[in-house]
C-alpha positions as CSV (number, residue, x, y, z in Angstrom):
1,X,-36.9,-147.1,-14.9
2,X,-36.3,-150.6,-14.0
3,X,-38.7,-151.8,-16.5
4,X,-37.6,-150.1,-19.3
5,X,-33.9,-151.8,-17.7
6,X,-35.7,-155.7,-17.6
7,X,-37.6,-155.3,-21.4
8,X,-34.4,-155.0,-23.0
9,X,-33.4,-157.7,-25.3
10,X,-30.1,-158.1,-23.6
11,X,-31.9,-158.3,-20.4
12,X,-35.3,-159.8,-20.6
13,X,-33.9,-163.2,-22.4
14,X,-32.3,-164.2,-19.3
15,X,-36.1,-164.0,-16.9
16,X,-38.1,-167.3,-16.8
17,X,-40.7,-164.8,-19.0
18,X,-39.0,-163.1,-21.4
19,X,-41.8,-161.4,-22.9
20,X,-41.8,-157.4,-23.3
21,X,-43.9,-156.2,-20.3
22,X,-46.7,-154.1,-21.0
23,X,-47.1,-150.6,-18.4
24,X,-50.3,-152.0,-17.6
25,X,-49.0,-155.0,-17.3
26,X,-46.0,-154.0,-14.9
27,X,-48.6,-151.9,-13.0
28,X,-50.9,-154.8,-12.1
29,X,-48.0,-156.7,-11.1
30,X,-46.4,-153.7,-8.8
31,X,-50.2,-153.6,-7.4
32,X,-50.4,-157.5,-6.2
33,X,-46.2,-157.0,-5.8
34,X,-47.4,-154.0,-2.8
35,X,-49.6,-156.6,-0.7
36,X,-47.4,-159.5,0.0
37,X,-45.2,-159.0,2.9
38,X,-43.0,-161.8,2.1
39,X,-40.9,-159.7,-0.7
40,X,-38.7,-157.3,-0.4
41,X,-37.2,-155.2,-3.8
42,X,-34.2,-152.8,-3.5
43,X,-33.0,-150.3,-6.2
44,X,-29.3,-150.1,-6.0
45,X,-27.6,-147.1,-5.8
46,X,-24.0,-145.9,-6.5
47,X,-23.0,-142.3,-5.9
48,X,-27.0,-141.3,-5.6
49,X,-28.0,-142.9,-9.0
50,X,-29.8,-146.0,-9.6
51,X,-28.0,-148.5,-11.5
52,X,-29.6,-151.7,-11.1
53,X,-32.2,-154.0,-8.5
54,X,-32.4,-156.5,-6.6
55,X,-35.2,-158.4,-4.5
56,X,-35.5,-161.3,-1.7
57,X,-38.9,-163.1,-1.9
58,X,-41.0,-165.7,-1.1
59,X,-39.2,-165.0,2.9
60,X,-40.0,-167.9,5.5
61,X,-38.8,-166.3,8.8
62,X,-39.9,-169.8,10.6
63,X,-38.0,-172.1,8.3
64,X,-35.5,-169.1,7.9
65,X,-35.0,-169.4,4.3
66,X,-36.3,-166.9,1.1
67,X,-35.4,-166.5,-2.6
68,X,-33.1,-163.7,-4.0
69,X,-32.8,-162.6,-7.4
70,X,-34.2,-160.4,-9.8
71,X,-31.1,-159.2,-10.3
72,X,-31.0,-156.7,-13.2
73,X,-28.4,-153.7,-13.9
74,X,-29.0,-150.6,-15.0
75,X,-27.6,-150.4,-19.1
76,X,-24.9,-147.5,-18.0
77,X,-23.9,-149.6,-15.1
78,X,-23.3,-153.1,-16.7
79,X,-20.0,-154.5,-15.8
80,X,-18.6,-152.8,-13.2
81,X,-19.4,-154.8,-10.2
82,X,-22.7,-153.2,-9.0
83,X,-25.2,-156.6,-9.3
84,X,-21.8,-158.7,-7.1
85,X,-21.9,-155.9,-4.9
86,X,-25.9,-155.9,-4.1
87,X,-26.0,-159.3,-4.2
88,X,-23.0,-159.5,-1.3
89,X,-25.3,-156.7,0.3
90,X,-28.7,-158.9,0.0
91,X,-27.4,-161.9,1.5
92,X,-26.1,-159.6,4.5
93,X,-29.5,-157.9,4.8
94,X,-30.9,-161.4,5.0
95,X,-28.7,-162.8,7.6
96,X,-28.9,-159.6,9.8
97,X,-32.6,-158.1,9.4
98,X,-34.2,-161.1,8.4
99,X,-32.5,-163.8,10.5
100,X,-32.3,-166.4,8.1
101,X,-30.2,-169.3,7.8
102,X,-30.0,-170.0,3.9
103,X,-31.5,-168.4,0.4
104,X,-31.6,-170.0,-2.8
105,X,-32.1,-168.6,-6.1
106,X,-32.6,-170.4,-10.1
107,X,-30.7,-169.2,-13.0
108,X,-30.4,-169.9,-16.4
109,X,-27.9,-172.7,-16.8
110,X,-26.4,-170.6,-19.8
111,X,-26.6,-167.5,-17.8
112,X,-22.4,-167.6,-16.9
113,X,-21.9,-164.0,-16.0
114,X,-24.6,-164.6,-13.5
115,X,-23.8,-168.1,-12.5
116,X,-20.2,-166.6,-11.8
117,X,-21.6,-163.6,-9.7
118,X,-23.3,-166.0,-7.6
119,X,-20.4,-168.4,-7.3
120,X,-18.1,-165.8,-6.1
121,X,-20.9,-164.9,-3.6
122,X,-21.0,-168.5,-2.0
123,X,-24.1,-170.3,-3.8
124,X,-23.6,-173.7,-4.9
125,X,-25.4,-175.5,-7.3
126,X,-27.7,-177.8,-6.1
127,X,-29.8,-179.3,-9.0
128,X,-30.8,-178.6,-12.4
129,X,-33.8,-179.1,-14.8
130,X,-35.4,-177.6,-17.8
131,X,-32.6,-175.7,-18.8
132,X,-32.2,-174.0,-15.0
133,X,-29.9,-174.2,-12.1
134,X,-31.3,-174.1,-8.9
135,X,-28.4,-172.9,-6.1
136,X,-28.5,-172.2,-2.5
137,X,-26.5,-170.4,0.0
138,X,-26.4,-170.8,3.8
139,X,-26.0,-168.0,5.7
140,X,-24.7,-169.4,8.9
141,X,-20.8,-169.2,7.6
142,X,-18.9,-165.9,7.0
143,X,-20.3,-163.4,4.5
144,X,-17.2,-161.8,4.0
145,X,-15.9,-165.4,2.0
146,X,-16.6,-163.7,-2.0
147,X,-17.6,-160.6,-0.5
148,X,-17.7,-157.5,-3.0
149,X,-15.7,-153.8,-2.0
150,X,-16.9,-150.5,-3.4
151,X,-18.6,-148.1,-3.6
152,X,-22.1,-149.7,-4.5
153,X,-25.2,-149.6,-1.8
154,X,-28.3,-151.3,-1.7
155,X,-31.0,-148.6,-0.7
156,X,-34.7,-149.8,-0.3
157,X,-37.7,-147.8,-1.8
């Protein structure tokens, strides 16, 4: 499911590695993915269907900081507020569960309908370089500031 979501054209060109990913490919991946116990990934649900993902990575409970993203939306689901809404959700998830203090995340730096997500979500740009924006988000201040409503859940599988 969310593969067949991240090799579409519309999708794929905004990952760092746009290529079409092979099943073997994603397997291998989902096999080294299943031993780290610094990432998390969440499907997002709405009304008991999936419609999009969402993952927190690369987690340092000590320095109380991770990476967020791989944000992708379902093709059905695109545009109506599901990817705002589970990122809002994510950055509560890593205040309260995971106790950190601030996540960052890169982006394309023509990648506006994302860029604006994560605006509207509290990040702040923080530097840029090779065509990508690297932004950050403390945690510390009130999650409610940009804060999505709706009815979109993050469940974790």
């Amino acid at each position: 499911m969310t593969l067949a979501w991240r090799n579409r054209d519309d999708a794929r060109i905004w990952f760092k590695n746009s290529e079409i990913i092979t099943h073997d490919r994603h397997r291998a991946w989902f096999s080294q993915y299943s031993t780290k116990d610094d990432e998390l990934f969440f499907v997002v649900e709405a009304r008991g269907q999936a419609v999009g993902q969402a993952s927190v990575s690369r987690i340092n409970c000590v320095d109380g900081i991770a990476e967020v993203g791989r944000f992708l939306v379902a093709p059905e689901a695109s545009g109506l507020g599901y990817i705002g809404h589970a990122c809002a959700e994510l950055l509560r998830f890593c205040k309260d569960a995971l106790n950190l203090k601030s996540v960052f995340l890169e982006v394309k730096e023509d990648n506006e309908k994302a860029i604006e997500i994560y605006v509207r979500n509290g990040f702040r740009e923080e530097a840029r370089a090779q065509g990508m924006i690297r932004m950050s988000r403390s945690l510390n201040n009130d999650l409610a500031r940009g804060a999505y409503t709706g009815d979109a859940s993050v469940a974790e599988r």
